[in-house]
C-alpha positions in Angstrom: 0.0 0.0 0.0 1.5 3.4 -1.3 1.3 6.8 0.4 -0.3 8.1 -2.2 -3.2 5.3 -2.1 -4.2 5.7 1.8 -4.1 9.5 0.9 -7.0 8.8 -1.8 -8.8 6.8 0.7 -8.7 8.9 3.3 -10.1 12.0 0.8 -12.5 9.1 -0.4 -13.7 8.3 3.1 -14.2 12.2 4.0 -16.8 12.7 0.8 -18.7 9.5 1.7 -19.4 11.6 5.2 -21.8 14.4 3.4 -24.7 14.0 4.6 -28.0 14.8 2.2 -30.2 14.2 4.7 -31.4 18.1 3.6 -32.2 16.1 0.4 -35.2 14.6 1.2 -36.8 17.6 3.8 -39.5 18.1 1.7 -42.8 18.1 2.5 -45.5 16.1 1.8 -46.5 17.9 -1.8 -42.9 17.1 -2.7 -43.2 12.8 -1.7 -44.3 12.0 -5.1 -41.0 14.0 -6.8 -38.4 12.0 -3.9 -40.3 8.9 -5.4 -39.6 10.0 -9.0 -36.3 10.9 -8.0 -35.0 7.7 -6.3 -36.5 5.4 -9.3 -35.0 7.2 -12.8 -32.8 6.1 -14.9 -30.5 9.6 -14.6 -29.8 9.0 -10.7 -29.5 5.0 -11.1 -26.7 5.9 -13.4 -25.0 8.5 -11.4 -24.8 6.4 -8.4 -23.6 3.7 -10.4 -20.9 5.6 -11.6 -19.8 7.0 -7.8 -19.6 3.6 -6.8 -17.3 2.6 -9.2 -15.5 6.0 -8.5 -14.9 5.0 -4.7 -12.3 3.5 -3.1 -14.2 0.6 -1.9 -15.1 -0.3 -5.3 -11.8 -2.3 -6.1 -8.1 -3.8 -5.0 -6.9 -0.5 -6.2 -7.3 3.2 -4.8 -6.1 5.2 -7.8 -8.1 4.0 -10.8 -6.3 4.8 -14.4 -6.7 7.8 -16.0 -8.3 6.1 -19.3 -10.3 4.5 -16.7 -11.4 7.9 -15.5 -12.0 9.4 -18.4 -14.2 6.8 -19.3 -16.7 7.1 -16.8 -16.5 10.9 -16.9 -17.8 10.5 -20.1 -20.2 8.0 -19.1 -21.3 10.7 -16.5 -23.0 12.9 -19.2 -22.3 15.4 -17.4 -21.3 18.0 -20.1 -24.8 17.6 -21.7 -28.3 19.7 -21.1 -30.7 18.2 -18.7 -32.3 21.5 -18.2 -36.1 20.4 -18.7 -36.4 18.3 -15.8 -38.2 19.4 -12.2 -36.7 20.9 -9.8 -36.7 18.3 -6.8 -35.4 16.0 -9.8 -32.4 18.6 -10.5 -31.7 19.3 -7.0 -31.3 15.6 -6.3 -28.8 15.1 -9.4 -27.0 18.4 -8.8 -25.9 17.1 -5.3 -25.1 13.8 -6.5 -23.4 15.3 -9.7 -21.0 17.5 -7.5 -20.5 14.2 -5.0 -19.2 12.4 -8.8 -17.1 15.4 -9.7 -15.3 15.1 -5.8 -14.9 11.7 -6.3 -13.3 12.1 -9.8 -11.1 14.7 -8.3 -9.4 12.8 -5.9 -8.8 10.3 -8.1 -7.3 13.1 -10.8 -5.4 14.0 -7.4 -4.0 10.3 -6.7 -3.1 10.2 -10.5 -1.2 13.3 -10.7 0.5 12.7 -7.3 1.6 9.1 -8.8 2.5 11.0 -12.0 4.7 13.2 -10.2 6.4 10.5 -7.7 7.3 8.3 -10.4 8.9 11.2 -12.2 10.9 12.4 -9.3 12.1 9.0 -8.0 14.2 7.6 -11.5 16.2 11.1 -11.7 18.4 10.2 -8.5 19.2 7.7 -10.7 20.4 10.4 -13.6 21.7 13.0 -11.2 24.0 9.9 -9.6 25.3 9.4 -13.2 26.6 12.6 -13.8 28.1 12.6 -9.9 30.2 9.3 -11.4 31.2 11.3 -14.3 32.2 14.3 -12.9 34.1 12.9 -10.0 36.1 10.3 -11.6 38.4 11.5 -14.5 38.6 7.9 -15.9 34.6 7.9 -16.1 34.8 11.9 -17.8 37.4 9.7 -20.8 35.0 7.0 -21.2 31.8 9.8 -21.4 33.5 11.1 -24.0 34.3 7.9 -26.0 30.7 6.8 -26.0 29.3 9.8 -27.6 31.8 10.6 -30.0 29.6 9.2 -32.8 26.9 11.8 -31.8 29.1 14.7 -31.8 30.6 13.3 -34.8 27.2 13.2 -36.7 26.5 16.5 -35.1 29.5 18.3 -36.5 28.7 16.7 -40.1 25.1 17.6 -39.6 26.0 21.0 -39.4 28.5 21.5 -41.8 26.3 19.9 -43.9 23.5 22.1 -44.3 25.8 25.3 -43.6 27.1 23.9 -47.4 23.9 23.2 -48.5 22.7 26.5 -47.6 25.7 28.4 -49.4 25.9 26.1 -52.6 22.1 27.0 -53.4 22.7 30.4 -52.6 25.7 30.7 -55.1 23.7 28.3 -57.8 20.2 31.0 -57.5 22.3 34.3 -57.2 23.9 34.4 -60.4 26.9 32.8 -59.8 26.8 30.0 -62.1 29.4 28.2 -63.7 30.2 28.5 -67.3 30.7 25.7 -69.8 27.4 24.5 -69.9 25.9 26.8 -72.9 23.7 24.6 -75.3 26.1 23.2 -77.8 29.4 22.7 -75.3 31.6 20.7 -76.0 32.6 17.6 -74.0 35.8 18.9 -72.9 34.3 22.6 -71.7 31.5 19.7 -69.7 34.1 18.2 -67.9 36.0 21.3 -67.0 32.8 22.9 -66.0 32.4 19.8 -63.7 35.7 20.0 -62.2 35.0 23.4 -61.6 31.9 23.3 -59.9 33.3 20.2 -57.3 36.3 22.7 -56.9 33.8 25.2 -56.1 31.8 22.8 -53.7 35.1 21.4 -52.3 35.7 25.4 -51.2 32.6 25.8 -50.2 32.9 22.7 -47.6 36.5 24.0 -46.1 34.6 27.8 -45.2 32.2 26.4 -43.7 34.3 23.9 -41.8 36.8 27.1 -41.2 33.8 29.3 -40.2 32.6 26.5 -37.3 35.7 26.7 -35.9 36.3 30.5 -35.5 32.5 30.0 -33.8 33.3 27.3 -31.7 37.0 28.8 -30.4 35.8 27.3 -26.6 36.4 23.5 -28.4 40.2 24.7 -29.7 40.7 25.8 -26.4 39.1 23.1 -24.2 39.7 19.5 -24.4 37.3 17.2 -25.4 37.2 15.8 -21.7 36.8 19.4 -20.3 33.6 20.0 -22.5 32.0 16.8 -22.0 32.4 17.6 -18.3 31.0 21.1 -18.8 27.8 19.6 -20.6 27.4 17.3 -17.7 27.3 19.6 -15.2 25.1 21.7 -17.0 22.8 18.4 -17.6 22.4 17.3 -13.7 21.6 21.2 -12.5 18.3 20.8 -15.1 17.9 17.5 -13.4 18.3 19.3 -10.3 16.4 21.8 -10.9 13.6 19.6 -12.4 13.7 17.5 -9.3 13.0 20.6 -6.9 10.2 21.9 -9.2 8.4 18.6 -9.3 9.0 18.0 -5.7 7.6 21.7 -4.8 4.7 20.9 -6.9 4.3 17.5 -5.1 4.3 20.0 -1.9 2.1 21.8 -2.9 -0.6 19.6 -3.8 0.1 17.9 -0.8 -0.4 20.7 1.6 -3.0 23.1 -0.8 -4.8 20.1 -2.4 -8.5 18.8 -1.4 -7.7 20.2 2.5 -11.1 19.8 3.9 -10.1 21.5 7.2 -10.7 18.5 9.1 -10.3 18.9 12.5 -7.0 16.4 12.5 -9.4 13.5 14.5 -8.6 10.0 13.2 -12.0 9.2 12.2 -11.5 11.5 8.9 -14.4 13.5 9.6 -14.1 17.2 8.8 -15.0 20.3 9.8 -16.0 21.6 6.2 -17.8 18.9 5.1 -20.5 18.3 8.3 -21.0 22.3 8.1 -24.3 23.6 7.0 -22.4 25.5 4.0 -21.2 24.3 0.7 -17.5 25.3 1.3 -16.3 21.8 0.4 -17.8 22.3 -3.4 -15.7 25.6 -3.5 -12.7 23.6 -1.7 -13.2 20.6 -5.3 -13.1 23.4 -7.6 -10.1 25.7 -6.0 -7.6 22.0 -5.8 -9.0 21.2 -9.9 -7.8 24.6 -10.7 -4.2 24.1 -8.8 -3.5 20.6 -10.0 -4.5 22.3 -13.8 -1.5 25.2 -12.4 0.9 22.5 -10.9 1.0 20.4 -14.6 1.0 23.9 -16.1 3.9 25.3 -14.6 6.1 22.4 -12.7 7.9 22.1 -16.0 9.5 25.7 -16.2 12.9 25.0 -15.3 13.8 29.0 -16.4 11.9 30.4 -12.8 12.9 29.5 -9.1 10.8 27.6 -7.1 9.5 30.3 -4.7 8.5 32.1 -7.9 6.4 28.7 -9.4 4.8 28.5 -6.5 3.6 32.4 -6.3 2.9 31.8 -10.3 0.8 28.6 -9.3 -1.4 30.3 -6.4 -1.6 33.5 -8.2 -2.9 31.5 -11.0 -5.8 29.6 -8.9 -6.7 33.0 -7.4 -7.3 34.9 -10.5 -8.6 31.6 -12.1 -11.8 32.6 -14.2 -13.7 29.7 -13.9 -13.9 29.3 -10.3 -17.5 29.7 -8.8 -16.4 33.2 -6.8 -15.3 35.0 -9.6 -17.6 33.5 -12.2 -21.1 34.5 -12.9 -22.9 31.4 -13.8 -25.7 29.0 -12.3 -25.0 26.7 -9.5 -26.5 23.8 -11.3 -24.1 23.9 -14.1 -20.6 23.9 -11.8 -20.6 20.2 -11.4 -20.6 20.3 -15.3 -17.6 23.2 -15.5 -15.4 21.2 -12.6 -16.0 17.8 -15.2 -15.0 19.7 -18.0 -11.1 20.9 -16.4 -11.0 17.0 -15.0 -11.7 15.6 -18.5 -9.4 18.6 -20.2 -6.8 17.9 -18.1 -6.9 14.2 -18.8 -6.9 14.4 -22.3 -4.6 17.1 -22.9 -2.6 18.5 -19.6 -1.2 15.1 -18.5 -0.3 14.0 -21.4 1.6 16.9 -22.6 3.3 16.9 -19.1 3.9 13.3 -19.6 6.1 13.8 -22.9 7.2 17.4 -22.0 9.0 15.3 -18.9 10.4 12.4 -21.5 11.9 14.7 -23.4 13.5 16.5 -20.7 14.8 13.8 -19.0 16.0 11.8 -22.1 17.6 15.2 -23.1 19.3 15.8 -19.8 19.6 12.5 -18.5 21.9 9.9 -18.8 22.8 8.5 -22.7 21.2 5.4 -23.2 22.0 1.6 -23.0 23.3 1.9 -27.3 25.5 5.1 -26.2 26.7 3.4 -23.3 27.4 -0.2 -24.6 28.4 0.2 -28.3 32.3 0.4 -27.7 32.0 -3.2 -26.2 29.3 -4.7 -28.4 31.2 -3.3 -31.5 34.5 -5.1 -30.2 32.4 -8.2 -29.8 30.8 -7.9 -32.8 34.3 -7.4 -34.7 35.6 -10.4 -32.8 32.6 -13.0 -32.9 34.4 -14.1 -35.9 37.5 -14.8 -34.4 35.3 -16.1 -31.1 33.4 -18.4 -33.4 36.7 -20.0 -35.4 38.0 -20.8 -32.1 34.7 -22.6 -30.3 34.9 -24.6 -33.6 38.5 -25.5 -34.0 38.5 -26.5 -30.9 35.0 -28.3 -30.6 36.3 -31.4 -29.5 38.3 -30.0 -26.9 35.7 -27.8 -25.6 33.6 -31.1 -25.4 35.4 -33.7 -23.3 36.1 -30.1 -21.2 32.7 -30.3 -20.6 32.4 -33.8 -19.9 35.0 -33.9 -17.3 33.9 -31.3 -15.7 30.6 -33.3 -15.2 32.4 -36.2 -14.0 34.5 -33.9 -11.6 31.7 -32.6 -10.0 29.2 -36.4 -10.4 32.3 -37.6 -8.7 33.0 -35.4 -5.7 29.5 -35.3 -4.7 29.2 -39.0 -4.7 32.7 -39.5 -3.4 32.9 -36.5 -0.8 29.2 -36.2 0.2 27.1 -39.1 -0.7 29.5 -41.7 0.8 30.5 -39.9 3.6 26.8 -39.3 4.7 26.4 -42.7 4.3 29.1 -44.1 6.5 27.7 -41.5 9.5 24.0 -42.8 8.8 25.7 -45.8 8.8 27.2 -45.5 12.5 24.4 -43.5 14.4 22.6 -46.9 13.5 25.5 -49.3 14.7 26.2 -50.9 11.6 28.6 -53.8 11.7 29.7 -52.9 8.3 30.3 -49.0 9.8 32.7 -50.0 12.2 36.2 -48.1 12.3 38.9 -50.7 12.9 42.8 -51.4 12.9 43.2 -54.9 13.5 40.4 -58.0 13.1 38.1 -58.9 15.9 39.3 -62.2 17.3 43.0 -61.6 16.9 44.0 -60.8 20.1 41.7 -63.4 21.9 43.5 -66.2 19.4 47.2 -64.4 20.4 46.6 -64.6 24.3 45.6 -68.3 24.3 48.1 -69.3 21.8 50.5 -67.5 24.8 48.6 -69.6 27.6 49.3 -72.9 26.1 52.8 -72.5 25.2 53.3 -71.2 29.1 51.5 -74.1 30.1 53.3 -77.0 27.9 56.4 -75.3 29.1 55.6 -75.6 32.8 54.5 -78.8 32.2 57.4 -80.1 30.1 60.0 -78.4 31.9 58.3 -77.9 35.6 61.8 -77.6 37.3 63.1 -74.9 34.9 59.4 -73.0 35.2 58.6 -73.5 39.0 61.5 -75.1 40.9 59.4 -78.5 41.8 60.1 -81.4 39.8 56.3 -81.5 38.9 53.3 -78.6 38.7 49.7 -79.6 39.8 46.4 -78.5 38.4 46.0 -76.0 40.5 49.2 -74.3 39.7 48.7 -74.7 36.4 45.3 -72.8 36.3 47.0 -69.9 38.3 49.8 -69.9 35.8 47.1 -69.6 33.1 45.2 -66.0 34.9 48.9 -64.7 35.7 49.6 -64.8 31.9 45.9 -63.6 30.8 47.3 -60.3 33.6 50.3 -60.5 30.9 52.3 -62.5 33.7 55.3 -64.9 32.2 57.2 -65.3 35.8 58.2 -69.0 34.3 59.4 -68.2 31.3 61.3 -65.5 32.7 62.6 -67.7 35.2 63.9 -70.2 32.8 65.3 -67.9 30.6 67.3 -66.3 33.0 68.7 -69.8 34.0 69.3 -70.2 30.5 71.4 -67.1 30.1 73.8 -68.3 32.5 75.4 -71.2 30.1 73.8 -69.9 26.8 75.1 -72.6 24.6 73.5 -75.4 26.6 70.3 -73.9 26.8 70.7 -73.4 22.8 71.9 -77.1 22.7 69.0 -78.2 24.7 66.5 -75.7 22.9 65.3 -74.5 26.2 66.2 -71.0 25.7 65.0 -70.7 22.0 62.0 -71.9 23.5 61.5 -69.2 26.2 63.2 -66.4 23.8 59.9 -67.6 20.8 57.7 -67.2 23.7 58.9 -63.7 24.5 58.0 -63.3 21.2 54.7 -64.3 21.3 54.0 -62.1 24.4 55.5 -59.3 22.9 53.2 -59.2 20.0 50.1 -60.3 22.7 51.2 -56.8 24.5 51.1 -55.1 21.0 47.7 -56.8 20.1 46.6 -55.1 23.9 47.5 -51.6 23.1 46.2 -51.4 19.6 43.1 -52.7 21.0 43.0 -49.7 23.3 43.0 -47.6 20.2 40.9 -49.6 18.5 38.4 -48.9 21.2 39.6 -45.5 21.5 38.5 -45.3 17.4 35.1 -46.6 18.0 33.9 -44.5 20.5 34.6 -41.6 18.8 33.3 -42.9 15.3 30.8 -40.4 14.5 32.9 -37.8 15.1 35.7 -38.9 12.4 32.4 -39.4 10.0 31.4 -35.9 10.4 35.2 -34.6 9.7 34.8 -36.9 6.7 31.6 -35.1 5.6 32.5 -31.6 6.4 34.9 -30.7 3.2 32.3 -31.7 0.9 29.7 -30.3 3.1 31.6 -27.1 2.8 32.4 -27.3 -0.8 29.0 -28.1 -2.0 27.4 -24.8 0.4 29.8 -22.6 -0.9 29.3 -23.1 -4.3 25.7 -23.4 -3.7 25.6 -19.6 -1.7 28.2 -18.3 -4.7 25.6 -19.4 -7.4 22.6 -17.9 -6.1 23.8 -14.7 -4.9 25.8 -14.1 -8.5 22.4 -14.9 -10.0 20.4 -12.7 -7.7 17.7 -15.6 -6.7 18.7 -16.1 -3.1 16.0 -14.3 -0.7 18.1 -13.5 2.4 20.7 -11.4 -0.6 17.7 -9.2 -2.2 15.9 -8.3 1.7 19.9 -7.7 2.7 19.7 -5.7 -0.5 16.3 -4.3 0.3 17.4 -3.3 4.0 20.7 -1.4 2.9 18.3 0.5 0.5 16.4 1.3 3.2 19.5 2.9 5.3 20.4 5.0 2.0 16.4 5.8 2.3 16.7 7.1 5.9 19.7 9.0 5.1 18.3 10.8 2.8 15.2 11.6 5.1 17.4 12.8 8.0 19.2 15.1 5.1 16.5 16.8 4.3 15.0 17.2 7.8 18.1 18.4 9.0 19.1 21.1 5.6 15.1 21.9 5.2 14.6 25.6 6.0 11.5 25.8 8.2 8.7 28.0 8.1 7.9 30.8 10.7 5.3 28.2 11.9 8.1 25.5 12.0 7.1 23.6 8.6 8.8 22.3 5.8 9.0 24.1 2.4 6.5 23.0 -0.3 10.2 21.7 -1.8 11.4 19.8 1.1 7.7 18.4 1.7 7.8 16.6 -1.5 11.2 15.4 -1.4 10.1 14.0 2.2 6.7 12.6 0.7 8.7 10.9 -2.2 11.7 9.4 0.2 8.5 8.1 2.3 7.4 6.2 -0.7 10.2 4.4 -1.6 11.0 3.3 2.0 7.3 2.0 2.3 7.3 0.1 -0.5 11.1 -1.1 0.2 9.5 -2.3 3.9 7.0 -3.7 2.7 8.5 -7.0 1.9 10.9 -6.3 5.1 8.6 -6.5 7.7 5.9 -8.9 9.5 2.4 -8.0 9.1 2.1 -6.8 12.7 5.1 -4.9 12.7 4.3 -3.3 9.8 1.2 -1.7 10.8 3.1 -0.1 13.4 5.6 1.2 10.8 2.7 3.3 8.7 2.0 4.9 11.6 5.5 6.1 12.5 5.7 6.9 8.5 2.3 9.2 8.6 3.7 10.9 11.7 7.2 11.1 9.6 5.1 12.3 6.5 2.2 14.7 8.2 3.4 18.5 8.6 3.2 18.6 12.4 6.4 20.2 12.9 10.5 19.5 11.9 11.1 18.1 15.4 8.0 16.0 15.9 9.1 14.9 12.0 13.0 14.1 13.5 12.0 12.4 16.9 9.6 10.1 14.5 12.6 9.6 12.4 14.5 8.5 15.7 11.5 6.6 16.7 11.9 4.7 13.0 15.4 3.9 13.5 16.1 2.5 17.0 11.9 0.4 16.3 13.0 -1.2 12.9 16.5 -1.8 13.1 15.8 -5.3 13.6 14.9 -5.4 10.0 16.2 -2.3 8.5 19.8 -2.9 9.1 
């Protein structure tokens, strides 16, 4: 919802409050005429047409002009219907002027809409000429891109300035001789060469004589002109902008003000008095939105004097119902008249009176701007194209590894991976992280126990000192070596060490030295198994490291794609919000540079500026904001946009910044 659409529906809601109760105080000689009045076919069709001019009538407030003008003329309001009574005219007269104040604030919400969208793309322009100006580099590549136009300019010129002379020397007697009847072909061609000799000079004085006039180009560079044309292009902008926006501000401020008594319910004060002064309050804002299209174009007067021009205009406006002599009846029929004029021919001359000045003083277009670089592509496609088909092959098994790169890595780096941790949180045997098999060290430690055992047994004297080992010293050897406890061994091999060679001879201590062995790889089997277990409990964690590269990868690429093509959500409202921040920059800017009023308003100028920044941060929030929140925010943006002082305006800008930062940042 715009600014300038609750506007309309507020002005709507205030008309739908006349009351015509006064209508039907007749008395009882005058029922039959009510009857009539009610039931014909004239006031069927003029409350038909009010419906369809209200607010309530559609999804939109501002209807289209054509639409406007359509049921303007549907109104019949222009034609005679002099002959009928006079209950019946009364009647029709107060529902004619209620369809002519409908029809004006919707003339009023088409012209403000006119005049917004005209303000808001020349920031655009006027930032154009800032780049230019303030980068030398930009100035050089200004004056690049329209060198063909100043080209074809020049030649223009010179052109017709030869034109203009060759006739003149052709008609004024100065004709060339050697084409008498009866010539011959030799005096033909000499007069021929003499009269392109004679065109040739022609051409190099008027060529000479453009240069003497333009001695600023011999002086200044072609970057120092193109510079001086672009400042003198963004001060029309300017100076466009400030007229529109006074004229905005003055609609605003001078347009359809009822005098309402500022109570929220949109009553006003004019409108439930006994007078007529709202009828005179319809015609008086017709005749200064006719002024404001009139004059907001005439860039060659300041503003304070447009807006003197524009109210000096309304007050010695002929056709207003103070100054003119006419009947009462037939004002509904004058105000329908300016509304249908003006939509026929004042907005539309506006309309293209505002093209041309923009496209005259705005920035070149997208063929000034981009031929350099399409003309270099266009020169090169050639080349471009022998190259893509030399090397079509090439290009092609490019393209297909690429594709297997990328099937690859996601199948290898993210599939499998999220497989594997699926995989563990489920406890699948297959999942398992492992260094070394299940049952190997169970098979290890009782390989040790027997050969500890047969040892003791074969050798009890060597193993225990007794010449024989019972059962119940044979299961304790068996626990002491499952506690990694060879005591026997160690004993035998230590008795070994003593005469080496005999125990070698005998075998004993290659026997005990093999079972060393054996417990030294049991010991290693024990502490890989503590890593092993070390592994497992931690499994998921080593999945998720395994996942997180390709994880990584895949959301990078992802997040680079979508914002580089503009279709991620979160990158437009981030876009959106720092819009927004430019938005309330420029609000505080011209709150804080606005030159108030003795009463402590804004200017006409600075109102519409304000009014116009308002728009574009309400339709920028729109998308921005929850539906709650939001209401809230048009509330703080009327009390930003409503002339009720500069600091009531600031500490609602305050109020707008610290409330919606949340979303505006």
């Amino acid at each position: 919802m715009s600014l300038v659409a609750d506007q309309v529906r507020r002005l709507d809601a205030q008309l739908d409050r006349i009351p015509f109760s006064h209508l039907t105080s007749f008395d009882a000689t005058h029922a039959t005429h009510a009857t009539i009045d009610l039931n014909s076919s004239r006031v069927k069709e003029l409350v038909r047409i009010i419906k369809s001019l209200s607010t309530t009538s559609g999804s939109h407030a501002v209807l289209p002009a054509p639409q406007l003008h359509f049921l303007l003329s549907q109104s019949k309001l222009l034609s005679d219907h002099g002959g009928e009574a006079s209950a019946n005219h009364q009647h029709e007269a107060e529902l004619e002027w209620l369809l002519v104040s409908k029809a004006t604030v919707q003339a009023y919400g088409i012209i403000m809409d006119t005049l917004l969208d005209q303000i808001i793309p020349l920031s655009d322009h006027i930032w154009y000429w800032d780049d230019v100006l303030s980068s030398p580099t930009y100035s050089s590549l200004y004056v690049v891109q329209t060198s063909p136009i100043r080209l074809w300019a020049w030649t223009k010129e010179i052109y017709q300035d030869s034109k203009a002379k060759f006739r003149h020397y052709t008609t004024g007697g100065a004709s060339i001789t050697g084409f008498e009847a009866g010539s011959d072909t030799g005096s033909i061609q000499a007069g021929l060469a003499q009269r392109w000799r004679q065109f040739y000079g022609i051409v190099r004085e008027s060529i000479r004589e453009r240069s003497l006039i333009n001695v600023q180009n011999k002086i200044m560079s072609p970057v120092a002109l193109c510079r001086s044309e672009a400042r003198i292009k963004q001060a029309n902008l300017k100076k466009l902008r400030e007229m529109t926006s006074s004229g905005l501000g003055v609609l605003i401020d001078e347009g359809l003000v009822f005098g309402g008594n500022g109570s929220d319910d949109g009553k006003s004060d004019i409108i439930l008095s006994a007078g007529q002064e709202w009828r005179g309050v319809v015609e008086r804002s017709v005749a200064l939105m006719d002024m404001v299209l009139k004059d907001v174009l005439t860039l060659n007067v300041g503003v304070a004097d447009f807006e003197d021009r524009v109210f000096a205009g309304v007050d010695e406006d002929p056709e207003l119902s103070i100054q003119a002599e006419e009947d009462e009846m037939t004002r509904p029929a004058v105000v329908a008249r300016r509304l249908l004029d003006m939509l026929e021919i004042r907005l539309p001359q506006h309309l293209k009176a505002t093209r041309s000045l923009v496209t005259e003083n705005g920035r070149p277009s997208k063929l000034v701007r981009y031929w350099l670089p399409a003309a270099a592509l266009l020169l090169s496609s050639t080349t471009i194209l022998r190259i893509f088909v030399n090397r079509r092959q090439e290009i092609l098994q490019w393209i297909r590894d690429f594709g297997v790169t990328v099937r690859d890595f996601w199948f290898n780096w993210v599939v499998d991976p999220v497989r594997k941790v699926v995989g563990t949180i489920r406890h699948d045997a297959n999942s398992e992280i492992a260094i070394m098999s299940r049952d190997s060290l169970k098979a290890d430690r009782e390989s040790l126990e027997r050969m500890v055992v047969d040892f003791a047994l074969d050798k009890p004297n060597a193993a225990t000192g007794a010449s024989s080992v019972s059962a119940s010293q044979v299961a304790e050897i068996r626990a002491k070596v499952r506690e990694g406890d060879v005591t026997p061994i160690l004993r035998a091999y230590e008795k070994d060490l003593r005469s080496p060679l005999m125990g070698t001879v005998r075998g004993d201590l290659v026997r005990t030295l093999l079972i060393q062995v054996q417990k030294t790889k049991v010991d290693i089997e024990v502490a890989m198994s503590g890593i092993d277990s070390l592994l497992k409990s931690q499994e998921l964690v080593f999945g998720f490291v395994g996942l997180t590269p390709g994880i990584l990868v895949s959301v990078g690429v992802i997040q680079y794609l979508r914002g580089a093509l503009g279709g991620r959500k979160g990158f437009r409202e981030t876009r959106r919000a720092g819009k927004c921040v430019r938005v309330l920059r420029n609000i505080d800017r011209i709150l804080s540079e606005a030159t108030p009023s003795p009463n402590n308003l804004l200017s006409y100028k600075d109102h519409g500026l304000l009014v116009c920044e308002v728009h574009i941060l309400r339709r920028l929030a729109h998308s921005l904001l929850p539906a709650d929140v939001e209401k809230d925010f048009l509330e703080d943006m009327d009390d930003l946009a409503n002339l009720k002082g500069i600091q009531s305006q600031l500490r609602a800008l305050d109020r707008i910044r610290w409330a919606y930062s949340k979303w505006l940042r």
